[in-house]
Each structure stands twice: as C-alpha cells, then as structure tokens.
C-alpha positions in Angstrom: -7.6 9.0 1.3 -6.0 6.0 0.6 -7.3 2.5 1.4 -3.7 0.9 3.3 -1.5 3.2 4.7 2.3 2.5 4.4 2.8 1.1 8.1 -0.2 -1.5 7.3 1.6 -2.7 4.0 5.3 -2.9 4.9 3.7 -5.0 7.8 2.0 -7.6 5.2 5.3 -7.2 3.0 7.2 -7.9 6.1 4.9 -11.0 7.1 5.5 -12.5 3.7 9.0 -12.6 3.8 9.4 -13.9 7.1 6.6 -16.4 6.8 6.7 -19.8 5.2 3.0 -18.6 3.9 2.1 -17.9 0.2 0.7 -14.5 -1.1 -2.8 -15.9 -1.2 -2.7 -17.2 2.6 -1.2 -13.9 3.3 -4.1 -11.6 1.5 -6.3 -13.5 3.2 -4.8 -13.2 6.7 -4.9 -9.6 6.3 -8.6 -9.5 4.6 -6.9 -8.0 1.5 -9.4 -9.0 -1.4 -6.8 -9.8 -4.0 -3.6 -11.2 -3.4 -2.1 -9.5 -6.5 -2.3 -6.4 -4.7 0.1 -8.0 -1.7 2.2 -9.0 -4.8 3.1 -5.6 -6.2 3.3 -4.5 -2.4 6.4 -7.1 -2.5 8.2 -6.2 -5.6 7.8 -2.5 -5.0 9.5 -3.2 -1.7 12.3 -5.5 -3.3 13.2 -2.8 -5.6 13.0 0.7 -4.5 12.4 -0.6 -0.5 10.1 1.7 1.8 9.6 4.2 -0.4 8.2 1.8 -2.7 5.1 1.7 -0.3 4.4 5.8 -0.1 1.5 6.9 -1.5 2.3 8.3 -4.9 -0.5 11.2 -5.0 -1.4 12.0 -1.7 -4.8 13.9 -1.1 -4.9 17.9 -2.5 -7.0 19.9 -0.2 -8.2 23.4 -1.9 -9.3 26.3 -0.2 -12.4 28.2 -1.2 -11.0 31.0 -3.0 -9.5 28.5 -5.2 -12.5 27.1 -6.1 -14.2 30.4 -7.0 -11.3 31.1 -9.2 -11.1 28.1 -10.9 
C-alpha cells in the first residue's frame, strides 16, 4: 500500500501551482514531512502529467497455492 494516493498528490501539485506559496509552506500544509517529495510530485506532473503521479508498482497479492509452489 502506498503512503499518498494519486488524488491526494495531484491535489498538493495542483495547490502549488495555483498558490503564491513555496514547496516548503506547501509540505507543511499538507503534513508531508519533506518538501522534496512535493518537489518530484511537481516535475513528474510537468512532464509526463497525471500519469506521472500513478503508482509505479502497485501491490501483488498471491494466492496460497502460489506460495506452496514457490
């Protein structure tokens, strides 16, 4: 499971550019610990957009027989 989903960061992206507020003010606004992580939220959204935001491996769920084999 991921920690922000991709609603909860286009929204702080969003806020950003919209705002007159800096990346720190923003992190802390949305109780982000570390406003580099708001930073490569932005340039992954100026250059490949939403799906810049997507969680790149989402969660594997194996069944039990799986496990035995493996």
């Amino acid at each position: 499971m991921t920690k922000y989903t991709k609603q909860f960061k286009l929204q702080v992206v969003q806020d950003y550019l919209t705002s007159s507020l800096g990346i720190v003010l923003i992190a802390r606004k949305y109780q982000i610990k570390s406003d580099m992580t708001v930073n490569k939220w932005v340039r992954q959204y100026q250059r490949f957009g939403t799906a810049g935001l997507e969680v790149r491996r989402p969660e594997k769920v194996y069944d039990g027989t799986f496990k035995v084999n493996v």
